[in-house]
C-alpha positions in Angstrom: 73.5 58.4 163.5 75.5 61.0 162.6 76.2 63.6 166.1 74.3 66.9 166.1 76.9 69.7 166.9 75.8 72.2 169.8 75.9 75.5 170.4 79.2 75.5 171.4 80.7 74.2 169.3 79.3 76.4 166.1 80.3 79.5 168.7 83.2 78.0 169.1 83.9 77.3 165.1 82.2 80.9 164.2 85.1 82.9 166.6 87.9 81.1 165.1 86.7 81.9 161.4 86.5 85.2 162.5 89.7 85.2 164.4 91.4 84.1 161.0 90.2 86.7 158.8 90.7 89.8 160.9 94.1 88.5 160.8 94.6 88.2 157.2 92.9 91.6 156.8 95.2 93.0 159.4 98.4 91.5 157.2 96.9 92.7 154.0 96.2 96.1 155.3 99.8 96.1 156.3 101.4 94.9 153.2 99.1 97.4 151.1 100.3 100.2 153.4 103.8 99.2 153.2 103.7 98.9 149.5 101.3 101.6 148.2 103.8 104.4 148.7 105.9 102.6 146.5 103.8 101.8 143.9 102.6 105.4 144.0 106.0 106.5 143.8 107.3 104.7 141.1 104.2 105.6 139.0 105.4 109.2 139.5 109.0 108.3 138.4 107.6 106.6 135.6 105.7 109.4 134.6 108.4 111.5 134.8 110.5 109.7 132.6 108.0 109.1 129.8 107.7 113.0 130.0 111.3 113.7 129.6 111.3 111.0 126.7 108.6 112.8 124.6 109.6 116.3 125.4 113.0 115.6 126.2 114.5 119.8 125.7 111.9 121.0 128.3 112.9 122.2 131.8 109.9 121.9 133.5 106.3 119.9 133.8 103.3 121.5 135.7 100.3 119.8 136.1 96.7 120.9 134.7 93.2 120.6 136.1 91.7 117.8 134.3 88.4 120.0 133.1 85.1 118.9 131.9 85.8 120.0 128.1 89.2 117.4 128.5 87.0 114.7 129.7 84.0 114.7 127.4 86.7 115.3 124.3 89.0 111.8 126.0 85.3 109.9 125.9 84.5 111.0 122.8 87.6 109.5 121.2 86.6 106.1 123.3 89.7 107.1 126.3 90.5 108.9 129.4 92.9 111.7 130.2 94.7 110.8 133.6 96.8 113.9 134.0 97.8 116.6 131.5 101.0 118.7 132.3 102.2 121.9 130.3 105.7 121.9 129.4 107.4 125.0 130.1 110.8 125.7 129.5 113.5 127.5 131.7 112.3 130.7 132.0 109.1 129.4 132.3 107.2 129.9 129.1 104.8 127.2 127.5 106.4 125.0 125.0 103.7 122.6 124.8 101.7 119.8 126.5 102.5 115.9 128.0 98.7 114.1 128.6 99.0 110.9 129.9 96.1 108.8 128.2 94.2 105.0 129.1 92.8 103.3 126.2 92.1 99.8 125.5 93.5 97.8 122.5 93.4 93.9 122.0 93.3 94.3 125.9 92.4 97.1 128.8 95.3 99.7 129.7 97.1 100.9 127.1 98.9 104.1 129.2 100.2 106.5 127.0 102.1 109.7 127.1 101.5 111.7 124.4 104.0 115.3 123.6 102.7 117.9 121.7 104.5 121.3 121.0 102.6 125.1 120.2 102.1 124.1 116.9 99.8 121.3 117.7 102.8 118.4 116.4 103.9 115.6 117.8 106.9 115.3 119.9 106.8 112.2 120.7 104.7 109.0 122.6 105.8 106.6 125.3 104.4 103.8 126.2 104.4 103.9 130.0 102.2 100.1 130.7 99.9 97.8 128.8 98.7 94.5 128.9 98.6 93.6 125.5 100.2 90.2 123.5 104.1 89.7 123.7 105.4 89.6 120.5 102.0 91.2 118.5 100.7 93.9 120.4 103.4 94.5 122.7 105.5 95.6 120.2 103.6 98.9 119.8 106.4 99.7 122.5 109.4 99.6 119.8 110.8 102.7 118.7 110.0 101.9 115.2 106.7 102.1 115.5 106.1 105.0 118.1 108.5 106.8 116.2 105.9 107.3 113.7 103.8 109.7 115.3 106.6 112.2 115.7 105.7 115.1 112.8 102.0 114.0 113.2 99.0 116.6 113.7 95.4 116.8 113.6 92.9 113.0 113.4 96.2 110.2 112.9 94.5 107.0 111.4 95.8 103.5 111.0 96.7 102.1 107.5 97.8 98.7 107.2 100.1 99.6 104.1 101.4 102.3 102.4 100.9 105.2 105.3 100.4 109.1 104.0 100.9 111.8 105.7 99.1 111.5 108.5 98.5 107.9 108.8 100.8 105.6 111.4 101.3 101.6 109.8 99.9 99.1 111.7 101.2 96.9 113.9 101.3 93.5 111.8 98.7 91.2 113.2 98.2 93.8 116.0 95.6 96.6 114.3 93.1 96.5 117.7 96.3 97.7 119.7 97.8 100.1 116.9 94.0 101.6 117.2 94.4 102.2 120.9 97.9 103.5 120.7 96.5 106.2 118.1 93.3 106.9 119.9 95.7 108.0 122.9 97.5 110.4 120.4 94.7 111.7 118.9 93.2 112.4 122.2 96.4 114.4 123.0 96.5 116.6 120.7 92.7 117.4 120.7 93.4 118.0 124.3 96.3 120.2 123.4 95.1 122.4 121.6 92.5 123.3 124.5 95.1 123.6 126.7 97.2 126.1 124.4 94.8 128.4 123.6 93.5 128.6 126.5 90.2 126.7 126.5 90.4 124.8 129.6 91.4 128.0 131.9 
């Protein structure tokens, strides 16, 4: 006959459990304290950098309230803004905008930083993280093909051959991801040109 355990003993079993995860919720708490500062940090410097890559002549980066018209436009075009700067150059006059955009490709969290000047144009896009496939997706990180939305104004849309205009090429094999890249952009410079004339004030 299998033994029935007592009271005790389940008491006994029940404070130990317990006893084992306050400690491993007292070591995670520590390592997330210890390690969020960090991470916060190098999410700025990365920021910062991806700035300074789009908009590389300006002298200076101030940060804009993220308004309900910013929003609504970001979920319209199927994103999010997560921060919109103005760039202003040394004496302090606007020379444009930096938003930092989410959007999803073959994959969740494409981060972008878009640059856009006072005449509504592309300076230039980095890719600052995203999860999508090595060797398909992940290529929408290569100069070659970011460097096409420099020039690049109004609605950008993906070709798969013979781009115009306004049109970016595809990534080959990689069109979900290309999508999400241009979605970010397009975003961007909707969002711009609310920031520039004033709209969002």
């Amino acid at each position: 006959m299998k033994e029935k355990m007592n009271v005790g003993e389940i008491v006994k079993i029940g404070i130990i459990l317990f006893l084992i995860t306050a400690i491993l919720a007292a070591i995670l708490a520590f390592v997330n304290g210890v390690t969020a500062p960090l991470i916060e940090q190098n999410s700025l410097i990365a920021e910062q950098e991806a700035m300074k890559t789009v908009m590389p002549d300006v002298a200076e980066f101030e940060e804009t309230e993220l308004t309900a018209e910013l929003t609504d436009i970001a979920e319209d075009n199927g994103g999010e803004i997560s921060k919109a700067f103005i760039a202003k150059d040394s004496s302090g006059a606007d020379m444009g905008v930096c938003v930092k955009t989410v959007t999803s490709g073959y994959d969740v969290g494409i981060e972008t930083m878009t640059g856009v000047d006072k005449e509504l144009t592309v300076t230039g896009v980095d890719i600052i993280s995203m999860n999508e496939t090595p060797g398909l997706g992940a290529n929408a990180d290569k100069e070659e093909f970011r460097d096409q939305y420099e020039g690049k104004k109004d609605d950008v849309n993906v070709v798969k051959a013979s781009p115009g205009d306004n049109d970016i090429q595809a990534i080959a094999g990689a069109t979900k991801t290309s999508n999400g890249v241009t979605r970010g952009v397009n975003i961007a410079l909707d969002a711009a040109e609310i920031l520039l004339e004033g709209g969002a004030e």
